[in-house]
C-alpha positions in Angstrom: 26.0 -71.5 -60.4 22.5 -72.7 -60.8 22.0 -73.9 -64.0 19.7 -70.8 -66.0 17.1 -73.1 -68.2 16.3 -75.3 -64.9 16.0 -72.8 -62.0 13.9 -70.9 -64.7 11.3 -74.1 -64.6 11.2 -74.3 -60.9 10.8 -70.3 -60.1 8.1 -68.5 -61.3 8.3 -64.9 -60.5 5.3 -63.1 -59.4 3.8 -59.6 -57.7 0.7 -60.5 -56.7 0.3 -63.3 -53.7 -2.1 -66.1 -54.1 -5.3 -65.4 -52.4 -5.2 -68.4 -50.4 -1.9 -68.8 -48.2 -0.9 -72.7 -48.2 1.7 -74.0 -45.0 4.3 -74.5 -47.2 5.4 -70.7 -47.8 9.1 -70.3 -48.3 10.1 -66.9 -46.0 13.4 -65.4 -47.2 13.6 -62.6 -44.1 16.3 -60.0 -43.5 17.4 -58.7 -40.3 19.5 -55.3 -41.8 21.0 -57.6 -44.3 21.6 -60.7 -42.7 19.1 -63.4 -43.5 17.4 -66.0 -41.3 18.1 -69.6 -41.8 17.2 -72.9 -40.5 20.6 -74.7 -39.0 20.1 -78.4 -39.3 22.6 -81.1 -38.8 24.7 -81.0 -42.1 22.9 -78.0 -43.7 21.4 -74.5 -43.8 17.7 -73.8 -45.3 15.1 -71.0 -45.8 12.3 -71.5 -43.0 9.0 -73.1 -44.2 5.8 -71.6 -43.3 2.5 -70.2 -43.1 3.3 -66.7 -41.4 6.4 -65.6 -39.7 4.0 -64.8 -36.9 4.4 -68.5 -36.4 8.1 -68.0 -35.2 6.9 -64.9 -32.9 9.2 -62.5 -35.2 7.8 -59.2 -36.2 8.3 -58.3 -40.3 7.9 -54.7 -40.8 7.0 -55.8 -45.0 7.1 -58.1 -47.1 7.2 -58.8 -50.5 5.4 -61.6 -52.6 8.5 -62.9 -54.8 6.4 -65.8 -57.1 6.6 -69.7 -56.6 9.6 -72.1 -56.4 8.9 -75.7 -56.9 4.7 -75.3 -55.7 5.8 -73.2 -52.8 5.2 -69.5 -52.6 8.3 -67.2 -51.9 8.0 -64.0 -49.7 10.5 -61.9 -48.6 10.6 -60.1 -45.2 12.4 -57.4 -43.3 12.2 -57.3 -39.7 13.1 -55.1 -37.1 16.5 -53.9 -36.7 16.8 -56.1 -33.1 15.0 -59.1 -34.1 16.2 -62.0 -32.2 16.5 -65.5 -34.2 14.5 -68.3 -33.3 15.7 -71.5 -31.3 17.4 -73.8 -33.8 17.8 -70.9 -36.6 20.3 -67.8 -37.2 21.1 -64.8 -38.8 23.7 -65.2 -41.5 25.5 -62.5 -44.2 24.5 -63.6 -47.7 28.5 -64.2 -48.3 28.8 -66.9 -45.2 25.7 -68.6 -46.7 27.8 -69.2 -50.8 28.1 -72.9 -50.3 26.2 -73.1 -47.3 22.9 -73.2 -49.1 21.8 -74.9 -51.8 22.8 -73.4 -55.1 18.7 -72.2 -56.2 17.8 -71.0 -52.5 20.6 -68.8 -52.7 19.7 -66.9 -56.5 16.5 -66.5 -54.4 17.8 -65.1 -51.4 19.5 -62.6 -53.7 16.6 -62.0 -55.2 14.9 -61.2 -52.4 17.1 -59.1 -50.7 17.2 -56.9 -53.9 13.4 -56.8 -53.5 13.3 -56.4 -49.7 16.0 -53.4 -50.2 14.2 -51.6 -52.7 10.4 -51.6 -50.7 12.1 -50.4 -47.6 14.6 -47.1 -49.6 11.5 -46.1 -51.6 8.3 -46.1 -49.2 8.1 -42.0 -50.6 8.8 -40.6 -53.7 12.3 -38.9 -54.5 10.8 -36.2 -56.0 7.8 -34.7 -54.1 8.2 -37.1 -50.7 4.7 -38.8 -51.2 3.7 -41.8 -50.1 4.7 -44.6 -53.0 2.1 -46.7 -54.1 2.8 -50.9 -55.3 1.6 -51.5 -59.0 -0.2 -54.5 -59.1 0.5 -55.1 -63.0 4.4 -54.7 -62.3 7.1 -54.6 -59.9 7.2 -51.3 -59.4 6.0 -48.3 -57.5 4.2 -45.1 -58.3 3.4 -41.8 -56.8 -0.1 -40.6 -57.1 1.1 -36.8 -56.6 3.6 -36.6 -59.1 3.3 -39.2 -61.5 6.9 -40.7 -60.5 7.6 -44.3 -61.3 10.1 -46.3 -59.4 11.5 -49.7 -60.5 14.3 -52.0 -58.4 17.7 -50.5 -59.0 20.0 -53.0 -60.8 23.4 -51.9 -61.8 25.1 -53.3 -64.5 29.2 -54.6 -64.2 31.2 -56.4 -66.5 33.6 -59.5 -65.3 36.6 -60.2 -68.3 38.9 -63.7 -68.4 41.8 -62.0 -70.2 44.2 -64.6 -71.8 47.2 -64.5 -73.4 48.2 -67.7 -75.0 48.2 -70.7 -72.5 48.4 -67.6 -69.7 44.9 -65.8 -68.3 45.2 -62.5 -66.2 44.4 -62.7 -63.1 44.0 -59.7 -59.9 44.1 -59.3 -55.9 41.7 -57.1 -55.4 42.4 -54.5 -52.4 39.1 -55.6 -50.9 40.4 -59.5 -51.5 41.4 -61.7 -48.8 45.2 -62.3 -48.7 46.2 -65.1 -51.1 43.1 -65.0 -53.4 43.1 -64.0 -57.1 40.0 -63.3 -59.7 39.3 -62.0 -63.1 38.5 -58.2 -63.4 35.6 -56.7 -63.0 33.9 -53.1 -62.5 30.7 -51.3 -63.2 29.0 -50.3 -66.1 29.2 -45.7 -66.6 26.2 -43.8 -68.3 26.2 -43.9 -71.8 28.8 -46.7 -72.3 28.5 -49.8 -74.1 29.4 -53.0 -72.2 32.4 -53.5 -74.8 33.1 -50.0 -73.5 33.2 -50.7 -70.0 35.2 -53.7 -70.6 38.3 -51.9 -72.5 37.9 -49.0 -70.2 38.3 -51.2 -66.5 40.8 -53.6 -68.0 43.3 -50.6 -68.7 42.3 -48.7 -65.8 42.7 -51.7 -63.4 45.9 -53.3 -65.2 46.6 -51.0 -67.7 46.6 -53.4 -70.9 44.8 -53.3 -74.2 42.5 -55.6 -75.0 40.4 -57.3 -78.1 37.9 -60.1 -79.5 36.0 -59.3 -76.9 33.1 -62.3 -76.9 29.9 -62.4 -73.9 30.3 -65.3 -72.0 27.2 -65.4 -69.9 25.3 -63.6 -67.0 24.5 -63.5 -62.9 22.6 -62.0 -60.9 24.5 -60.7 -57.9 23.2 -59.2 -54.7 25.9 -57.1 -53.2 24.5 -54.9 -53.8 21.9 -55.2 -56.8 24.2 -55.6 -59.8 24.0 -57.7 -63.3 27.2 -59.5 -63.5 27.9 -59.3 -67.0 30.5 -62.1 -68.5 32.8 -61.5 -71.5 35.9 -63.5 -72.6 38.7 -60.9 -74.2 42.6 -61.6 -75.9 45.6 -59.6 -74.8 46.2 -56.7 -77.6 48.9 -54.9 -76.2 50.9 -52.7 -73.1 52.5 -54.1 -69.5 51.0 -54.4 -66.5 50.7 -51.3 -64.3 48.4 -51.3 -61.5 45.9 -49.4 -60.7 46.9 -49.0 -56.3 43.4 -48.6 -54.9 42.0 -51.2 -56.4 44.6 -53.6 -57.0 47.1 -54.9 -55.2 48.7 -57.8 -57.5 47.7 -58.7 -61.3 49.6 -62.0 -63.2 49.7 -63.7 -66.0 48.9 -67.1 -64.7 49.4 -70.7 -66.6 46.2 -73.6 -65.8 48.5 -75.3 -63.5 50.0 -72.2 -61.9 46.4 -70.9 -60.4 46.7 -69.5 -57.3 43.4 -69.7 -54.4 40.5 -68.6 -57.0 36.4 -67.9 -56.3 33.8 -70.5 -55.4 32.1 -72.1 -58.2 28.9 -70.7 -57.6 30.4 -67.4 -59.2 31.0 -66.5 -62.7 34.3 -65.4 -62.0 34.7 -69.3 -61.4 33.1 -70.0 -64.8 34.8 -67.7 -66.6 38.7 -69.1 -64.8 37.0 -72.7 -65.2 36.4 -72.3 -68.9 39.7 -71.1 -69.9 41.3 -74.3 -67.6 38.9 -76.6 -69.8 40.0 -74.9 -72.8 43.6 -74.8 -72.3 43.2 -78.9 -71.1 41.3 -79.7 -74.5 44.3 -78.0 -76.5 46.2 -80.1 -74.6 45.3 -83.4 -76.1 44.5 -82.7 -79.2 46.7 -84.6 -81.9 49.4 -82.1 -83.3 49.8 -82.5 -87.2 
């Protein structure tokens, strides 16, 4: 995962577009929700350019996101049959993990979210005006009502639950066949994320759990949650599975690990820094 304090130099988030629109404008456009990339010889990028015009595709909005590395970032959304230009195509965020470079693909998350959010709330919810952009904010407001409107982001927790030399690990229904990760689930109303982390573990698995620590955070686009990391210890109870959402959980040892997520997840920081943990143990000199 992108490392936090750099990406944080290089982007700087904005809502209002410079006045004057240099050639070197990066365009993160959606078709539905696949987005269009540049296919070069040994890697995928985010098309460079003045307009989007320039590639004879139509973009129904867009959305000023701020400046990466001197180049403004805008994202798009076409029309629902938009074709992809010669030497470019449309890919799923989740084909594109390891396909594009680690900070262009925050930022295609980012924009997505962005992109998602202009096109569900062009009226307002409550009286079905027409929404008006903030300029001060990202955000919209209705001039009938008084609504405001902000990007929906939805809150989950992710939990590396050990026991001993041992960390739990789950097949998810929605999993591919083989592959194992930490739990996870979404934040309810009026719970603390402590909360929601005791409440899916014995859900999901049906154990007890304490010392719960934060770990860290990402962003992640599928579709606009907050990726909240916490560490946790076993406390008690056996494994019973929750059916519709899990198919398999273990207790598994570092060098037991079955087919695990890509490292530009949390769920692979979180499994990483319990194998670096468990390794540094390892060698320490006993008394």
């Amino acid at each position: 995962m992108a490392d936090a304090s750099g990406f944080s130099q290089k982007f700087k988030p904005g809502i209002n577009p410079p006045q004057a629109q240099g050639e070197g404008a990066l365009w993160f456009a959606f078709c539905r929700d696949r987005l269009l990339v540049v296919e070069g010889n040994a890697s995928l990028t985010i098309p460079q350019l003045q307009d989007l015009s320039q590639l004879n595709v139509v973009s129904l909005r867009s959305q000023y996101l701020g400046v990466y590395e001197g180049s403004p970032c805008y994202s798009a959304e076409l029309a629902q049959d938009a074709k992809a230009p010669s030497g470019m195509s449309f890919q799923g965020l989740r084909q594109l993990f390891e396909a594009l470079p680690e900070e262009l693909f925050v930022l295609a998350g980012r924009a997505k979210q962005i992109m998602e959010w202009d096109r569900d709330h062009q009226f307002c919810g409550r009286c079905a005006e027409t929404m008006v952009a903030q300029a001060e904010d990202r955000s919209k407001k209705c001039p009938a009502c008084g609504l405001t409107s902000f990007p929906r982001l939805a809150p989950a927790i992710i939990v590396a639950v050990t026991r001993g030399d041992e960390i739990l690990l789950a097949h998810a229904a929605r999993f591919a066949a083989g592959w194992y990760s930490v739990l996870a689930g979404f934040v309810e109303p009026g719970e603390t994320l402590e909360e929601a982390v005791m409440r899916e573990v014995l859900e999901e698995v049906g154990i007890l759990v304490k010392n719960i620590r934060y770990f860290g955070s990402q962003p992640w686009p599928f579709p606009h949650s907050l990726m909240v990391g916490f560490t946790a210890q076993y406390a008690g109870g056996q494994i019973v599975l929750d059916l519709q959402e899990i198919k398999d959980a273990r207790w598994f040892k570092v060098g037991q690990l079955p087919n695990i997520p890509s490292r530009i997840s949390i769920a692979r920081r979180l499994i990483d820094h319990f194998v670096e943990g468990r390794r540094h143990s390892a060698i320490e000199p006993k008394d």
